[in-house]
MMTF fields as JSON, N, C-alpha, C and O atoms, coordinates in Angstrom:
{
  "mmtfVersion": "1.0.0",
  "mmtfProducer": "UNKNOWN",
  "numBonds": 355,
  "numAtoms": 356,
  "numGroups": 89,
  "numChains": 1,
  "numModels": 1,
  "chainsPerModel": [1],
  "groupsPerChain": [89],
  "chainIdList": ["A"],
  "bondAtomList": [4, 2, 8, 6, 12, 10, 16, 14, 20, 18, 24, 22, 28, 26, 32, 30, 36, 34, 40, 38, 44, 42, 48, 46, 52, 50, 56, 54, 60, 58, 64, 62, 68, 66, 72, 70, 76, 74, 80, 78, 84, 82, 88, 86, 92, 90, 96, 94, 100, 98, 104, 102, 108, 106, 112, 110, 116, 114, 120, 118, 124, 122, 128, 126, 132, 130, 136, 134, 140, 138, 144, 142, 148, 146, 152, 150, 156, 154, 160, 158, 164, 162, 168, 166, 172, 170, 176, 174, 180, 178, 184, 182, 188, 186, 192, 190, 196, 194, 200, 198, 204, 202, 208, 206, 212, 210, 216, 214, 220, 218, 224, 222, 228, 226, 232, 230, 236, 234, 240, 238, 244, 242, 248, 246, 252, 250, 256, 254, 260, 258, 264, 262, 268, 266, 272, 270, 276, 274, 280, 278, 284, 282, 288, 286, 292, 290, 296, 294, 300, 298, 304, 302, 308, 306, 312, 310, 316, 314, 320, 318, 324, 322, 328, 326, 332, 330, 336, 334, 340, 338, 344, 342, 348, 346, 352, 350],
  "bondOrderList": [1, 1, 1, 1, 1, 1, 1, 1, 1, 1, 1, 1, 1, 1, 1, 1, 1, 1, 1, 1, 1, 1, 1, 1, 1, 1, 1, 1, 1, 1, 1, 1, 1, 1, 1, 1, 1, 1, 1, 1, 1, 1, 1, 1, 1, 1, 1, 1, 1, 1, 1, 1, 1, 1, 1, 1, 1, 1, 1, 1, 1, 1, 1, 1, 1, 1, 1, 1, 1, 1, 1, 1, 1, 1, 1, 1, 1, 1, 1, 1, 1, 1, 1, 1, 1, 1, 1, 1],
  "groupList": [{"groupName": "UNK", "atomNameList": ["N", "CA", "C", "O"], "elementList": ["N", "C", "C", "O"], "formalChargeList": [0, 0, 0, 0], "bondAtomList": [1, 0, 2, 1, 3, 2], "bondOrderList": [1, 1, 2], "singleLetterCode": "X", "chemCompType": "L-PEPTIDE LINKING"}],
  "groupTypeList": [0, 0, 0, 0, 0, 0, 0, 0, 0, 0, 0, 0, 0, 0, 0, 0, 0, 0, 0, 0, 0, 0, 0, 0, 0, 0, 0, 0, 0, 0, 0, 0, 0, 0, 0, 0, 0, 0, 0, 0, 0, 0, 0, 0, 0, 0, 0, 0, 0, 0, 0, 0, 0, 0, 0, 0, 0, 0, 0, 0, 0, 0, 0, 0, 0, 0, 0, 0, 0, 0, 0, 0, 0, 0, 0, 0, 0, 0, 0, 0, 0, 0, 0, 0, 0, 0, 0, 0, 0],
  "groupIdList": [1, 2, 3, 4, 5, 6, 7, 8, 9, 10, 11, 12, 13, 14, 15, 16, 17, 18, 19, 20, 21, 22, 23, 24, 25, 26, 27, 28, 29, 30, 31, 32, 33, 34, 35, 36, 37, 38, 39, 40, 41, 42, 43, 44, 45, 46, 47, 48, 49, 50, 51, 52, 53, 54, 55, 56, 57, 58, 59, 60, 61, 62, 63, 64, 65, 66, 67, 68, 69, 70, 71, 72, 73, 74, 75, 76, 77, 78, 79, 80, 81, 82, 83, 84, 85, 86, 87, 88, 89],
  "secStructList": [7, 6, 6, 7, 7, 7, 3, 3, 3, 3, 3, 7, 6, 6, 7, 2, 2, 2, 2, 2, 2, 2, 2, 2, 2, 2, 2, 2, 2, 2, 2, 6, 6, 7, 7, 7, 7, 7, 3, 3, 6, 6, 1, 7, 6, 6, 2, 2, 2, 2, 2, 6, 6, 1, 7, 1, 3, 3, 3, 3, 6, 6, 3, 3, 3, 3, 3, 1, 1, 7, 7, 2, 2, 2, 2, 2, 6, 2, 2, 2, 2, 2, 2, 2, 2, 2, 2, 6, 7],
  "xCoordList": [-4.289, -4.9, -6.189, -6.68, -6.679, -7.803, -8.908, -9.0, -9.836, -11.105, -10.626, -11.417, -9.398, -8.489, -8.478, -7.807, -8.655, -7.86, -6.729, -5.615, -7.145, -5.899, -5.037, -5.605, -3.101, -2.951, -3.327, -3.715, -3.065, -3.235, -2.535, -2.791, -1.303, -0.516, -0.917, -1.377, -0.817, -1.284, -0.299, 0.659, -0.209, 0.923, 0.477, -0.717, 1.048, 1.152, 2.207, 3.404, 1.274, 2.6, 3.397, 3.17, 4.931, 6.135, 6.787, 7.809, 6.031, 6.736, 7.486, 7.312, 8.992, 9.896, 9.882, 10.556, 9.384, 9.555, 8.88, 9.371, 7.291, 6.658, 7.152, 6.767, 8.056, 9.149, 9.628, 9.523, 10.288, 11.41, 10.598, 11.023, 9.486, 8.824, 7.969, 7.901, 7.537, 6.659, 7.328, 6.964, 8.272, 8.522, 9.444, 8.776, 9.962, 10.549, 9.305, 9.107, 8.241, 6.825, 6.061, 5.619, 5.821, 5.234, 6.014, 5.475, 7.201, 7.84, 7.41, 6.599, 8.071, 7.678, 6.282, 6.045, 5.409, 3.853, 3.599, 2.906, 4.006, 3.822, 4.184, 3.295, 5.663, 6.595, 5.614, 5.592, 4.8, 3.995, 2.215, 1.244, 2.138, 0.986, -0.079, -1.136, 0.434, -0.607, -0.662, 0.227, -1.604, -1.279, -1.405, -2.184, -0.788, -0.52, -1.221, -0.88, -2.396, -2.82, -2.702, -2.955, -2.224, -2.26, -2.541, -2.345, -3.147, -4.062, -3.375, -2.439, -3.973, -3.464, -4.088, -5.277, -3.493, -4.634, -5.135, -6.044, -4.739, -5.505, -6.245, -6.792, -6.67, -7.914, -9.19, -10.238, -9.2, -9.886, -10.109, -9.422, -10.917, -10.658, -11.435, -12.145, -11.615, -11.382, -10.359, -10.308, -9.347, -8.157, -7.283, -6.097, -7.684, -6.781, -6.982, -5.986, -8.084, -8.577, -7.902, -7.116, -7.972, -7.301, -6.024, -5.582, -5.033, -3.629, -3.197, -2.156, -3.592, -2.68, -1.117, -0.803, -0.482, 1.38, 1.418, 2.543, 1.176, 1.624, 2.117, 2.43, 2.076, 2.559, 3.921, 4.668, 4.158, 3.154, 2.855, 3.538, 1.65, 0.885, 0.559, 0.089, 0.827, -0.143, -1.136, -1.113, -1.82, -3.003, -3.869, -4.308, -4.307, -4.308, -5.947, -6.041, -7.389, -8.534, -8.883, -9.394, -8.507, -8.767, -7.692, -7.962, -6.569, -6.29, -4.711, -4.307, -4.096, -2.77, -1.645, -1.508, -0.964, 0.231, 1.17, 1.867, 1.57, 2.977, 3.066, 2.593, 3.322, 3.388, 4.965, 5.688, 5.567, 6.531, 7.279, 7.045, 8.792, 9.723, 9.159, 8.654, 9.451, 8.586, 9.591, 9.866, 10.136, 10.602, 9.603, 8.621, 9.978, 8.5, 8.94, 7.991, 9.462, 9.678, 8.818, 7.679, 9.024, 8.316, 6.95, 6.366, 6.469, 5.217, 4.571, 3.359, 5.018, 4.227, 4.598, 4.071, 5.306, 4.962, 4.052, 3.758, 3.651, 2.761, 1.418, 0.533, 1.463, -0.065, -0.087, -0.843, 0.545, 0.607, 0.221, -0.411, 1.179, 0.162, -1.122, -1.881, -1.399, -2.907, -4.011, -5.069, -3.748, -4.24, -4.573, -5.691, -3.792, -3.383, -4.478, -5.471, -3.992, -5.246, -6.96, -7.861, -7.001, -8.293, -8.452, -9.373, -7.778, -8.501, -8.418, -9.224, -7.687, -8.127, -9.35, -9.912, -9.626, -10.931, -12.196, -13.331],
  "yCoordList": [-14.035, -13.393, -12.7, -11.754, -13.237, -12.532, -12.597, -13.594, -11.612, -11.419, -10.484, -9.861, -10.635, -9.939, -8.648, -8.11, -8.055, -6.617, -6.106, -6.585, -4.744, -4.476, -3.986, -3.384, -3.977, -2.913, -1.851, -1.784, -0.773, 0.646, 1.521, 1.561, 2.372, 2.842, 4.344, 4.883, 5.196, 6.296, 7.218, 6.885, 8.706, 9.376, 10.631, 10.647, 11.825, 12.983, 13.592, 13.368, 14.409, 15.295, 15.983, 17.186, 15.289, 16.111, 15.254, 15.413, 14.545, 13.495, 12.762, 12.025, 12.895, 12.236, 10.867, 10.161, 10.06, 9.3, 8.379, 7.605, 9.015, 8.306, 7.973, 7.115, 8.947, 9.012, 7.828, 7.208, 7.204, 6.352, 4.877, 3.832, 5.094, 3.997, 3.305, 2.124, 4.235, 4.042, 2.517, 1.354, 2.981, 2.264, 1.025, 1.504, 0.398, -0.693, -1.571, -2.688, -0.598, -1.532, -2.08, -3.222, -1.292, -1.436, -2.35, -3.267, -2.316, -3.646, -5.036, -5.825, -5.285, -5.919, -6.644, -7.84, -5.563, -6.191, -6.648, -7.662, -6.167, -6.987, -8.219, -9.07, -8.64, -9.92, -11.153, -12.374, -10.196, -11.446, -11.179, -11.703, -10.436, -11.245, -9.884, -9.739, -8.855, -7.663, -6.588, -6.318, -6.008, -4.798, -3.351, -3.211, -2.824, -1.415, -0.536, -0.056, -0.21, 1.246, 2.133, 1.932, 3.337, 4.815, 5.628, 6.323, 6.236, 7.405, 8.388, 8.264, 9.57, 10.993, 10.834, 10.558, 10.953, 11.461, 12.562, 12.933, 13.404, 15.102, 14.932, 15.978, 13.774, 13.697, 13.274, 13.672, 12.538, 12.404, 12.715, 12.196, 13.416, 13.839, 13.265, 14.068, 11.891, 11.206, 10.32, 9.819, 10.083, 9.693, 10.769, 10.484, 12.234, 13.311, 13.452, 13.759, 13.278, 13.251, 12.306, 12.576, 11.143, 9.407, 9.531, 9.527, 9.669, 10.013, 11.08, 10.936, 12.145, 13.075, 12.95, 12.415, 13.808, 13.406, 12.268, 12.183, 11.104, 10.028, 9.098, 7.907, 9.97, 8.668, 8.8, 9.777, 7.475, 6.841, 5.539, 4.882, 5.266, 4.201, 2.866, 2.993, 1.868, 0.894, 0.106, -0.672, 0.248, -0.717, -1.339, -0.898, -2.638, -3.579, -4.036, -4.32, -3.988, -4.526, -3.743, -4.278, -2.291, -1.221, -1.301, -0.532, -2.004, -2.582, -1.55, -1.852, -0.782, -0.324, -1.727, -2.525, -1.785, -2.615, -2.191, -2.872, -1.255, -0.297, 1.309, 1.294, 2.212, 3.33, 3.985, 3.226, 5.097, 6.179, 5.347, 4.864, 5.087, 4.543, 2.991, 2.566, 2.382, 0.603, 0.323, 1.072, -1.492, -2.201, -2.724, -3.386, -2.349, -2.784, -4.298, -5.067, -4.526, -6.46, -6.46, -6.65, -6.276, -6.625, -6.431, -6.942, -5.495, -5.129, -5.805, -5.845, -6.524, -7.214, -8.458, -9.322, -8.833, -10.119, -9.893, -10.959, -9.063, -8.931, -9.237, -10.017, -8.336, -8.28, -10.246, -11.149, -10.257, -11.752, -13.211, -14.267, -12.296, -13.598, -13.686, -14.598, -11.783, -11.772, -12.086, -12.663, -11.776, -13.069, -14.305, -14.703, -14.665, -16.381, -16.577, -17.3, -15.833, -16.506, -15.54, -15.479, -15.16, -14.77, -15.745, -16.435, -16.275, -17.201, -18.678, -19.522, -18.986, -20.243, -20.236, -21.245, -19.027, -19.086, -19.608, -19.693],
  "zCoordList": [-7.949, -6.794, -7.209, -6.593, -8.275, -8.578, -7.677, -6.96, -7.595, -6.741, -5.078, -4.371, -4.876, -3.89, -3.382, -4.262, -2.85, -3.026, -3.211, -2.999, -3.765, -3.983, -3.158, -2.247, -3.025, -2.193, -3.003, -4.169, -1.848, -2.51, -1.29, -0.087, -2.292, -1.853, -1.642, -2.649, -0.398, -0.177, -0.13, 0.567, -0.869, -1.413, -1.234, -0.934, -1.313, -0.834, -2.163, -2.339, -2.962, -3.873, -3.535, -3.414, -3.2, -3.113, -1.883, -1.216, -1.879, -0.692, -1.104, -2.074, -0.046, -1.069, -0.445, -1.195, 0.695, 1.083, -0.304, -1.125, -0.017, -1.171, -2.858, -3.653, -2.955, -4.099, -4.141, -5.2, -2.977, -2.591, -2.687, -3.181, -2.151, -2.064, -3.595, -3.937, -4.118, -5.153, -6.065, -5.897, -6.921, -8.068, -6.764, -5.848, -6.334, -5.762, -5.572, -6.05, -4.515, -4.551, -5.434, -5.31, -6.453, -7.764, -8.287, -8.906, -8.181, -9.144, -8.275, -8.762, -6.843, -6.221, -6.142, -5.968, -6.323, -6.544, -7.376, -7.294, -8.61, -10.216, -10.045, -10.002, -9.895, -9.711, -8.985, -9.143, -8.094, -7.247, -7.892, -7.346, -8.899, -9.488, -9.154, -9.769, -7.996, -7.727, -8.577, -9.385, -8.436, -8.878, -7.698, -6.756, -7.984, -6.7, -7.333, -8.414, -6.637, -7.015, -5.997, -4.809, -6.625, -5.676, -5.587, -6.584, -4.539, -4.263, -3.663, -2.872, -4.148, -2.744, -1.988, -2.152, -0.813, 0.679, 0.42, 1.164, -0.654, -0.807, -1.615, -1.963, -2.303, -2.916, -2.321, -2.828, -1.339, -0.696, 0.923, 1.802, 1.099, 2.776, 3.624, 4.228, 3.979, 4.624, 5.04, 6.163, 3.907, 4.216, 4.35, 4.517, 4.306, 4.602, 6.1, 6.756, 6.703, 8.216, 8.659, 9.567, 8.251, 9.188, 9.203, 10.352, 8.174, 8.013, 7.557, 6.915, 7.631, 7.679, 6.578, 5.515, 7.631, 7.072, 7.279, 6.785, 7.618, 8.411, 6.904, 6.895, 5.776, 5.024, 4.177, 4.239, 3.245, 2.627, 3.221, 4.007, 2.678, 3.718, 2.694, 1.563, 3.182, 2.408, 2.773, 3.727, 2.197, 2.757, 2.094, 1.031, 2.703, 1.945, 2.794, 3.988, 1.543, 2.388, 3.732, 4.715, 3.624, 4.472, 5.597, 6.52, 5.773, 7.112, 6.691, 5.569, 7.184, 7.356, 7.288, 8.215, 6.068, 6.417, 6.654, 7.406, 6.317, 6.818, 6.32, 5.184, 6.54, 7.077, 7.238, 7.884, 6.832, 6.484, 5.799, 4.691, 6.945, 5.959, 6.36, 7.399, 5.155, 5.397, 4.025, 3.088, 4.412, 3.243, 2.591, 2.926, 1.676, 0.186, 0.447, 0.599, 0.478, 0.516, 1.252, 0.825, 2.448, 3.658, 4.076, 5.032, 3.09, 3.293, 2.288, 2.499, 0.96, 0.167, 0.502, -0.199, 1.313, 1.988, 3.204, 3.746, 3.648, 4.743, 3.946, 4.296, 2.627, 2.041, 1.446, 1.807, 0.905, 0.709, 1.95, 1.955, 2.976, 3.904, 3.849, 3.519, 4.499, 4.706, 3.626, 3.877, 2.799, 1.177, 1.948, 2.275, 2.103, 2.048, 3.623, 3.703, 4.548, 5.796, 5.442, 6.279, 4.617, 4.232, 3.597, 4.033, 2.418, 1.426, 2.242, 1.853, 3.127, 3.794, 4.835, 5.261, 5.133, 5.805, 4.845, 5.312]
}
């Protein structure tokens, strides 16, 4: 998937959702070839303005793929399609 974006997982220190989510995704993303990078929303405040509490978030090429509680399966098969109909364009 090289040349791709990345996901990038958006996290909040002390959030336990994001707790829950972190390492299942991260494994998940490796297995299929990505790599997951993650950011605080409190590091940057423009993503502290756009989402708020609303996470953890992933997103993939600026676009929200899933948001609070979300199955990491399900969301790196989401990022995986959208791969796949970008690169056939």
């Amino acid at each position: 998937m090289s040349g791709e974006p990345s996901p990038i997982l958006l996290t909040r220190p002390g959030c336990h959702l994001c707790d829950e989510v972190r390492g299942p995704l991260a494994a998940l993303a490796a297995l299929r070839g990505l790599h997951l990078a993650e950011r605080s929303v409190e590091s940057d405040p423009q993503s502290e303005a756009r989402f708020g509490k609303r996470i953890p978030i992933l997103l993939w090429d600026g676009m929200v793929i899933a948001e609070g509680r979300f199955s990491p399966q399900t969301a790196i098969e989401e990022v995986l399609a959208r791969a796949a109909r970008r690169t056939i364009r």
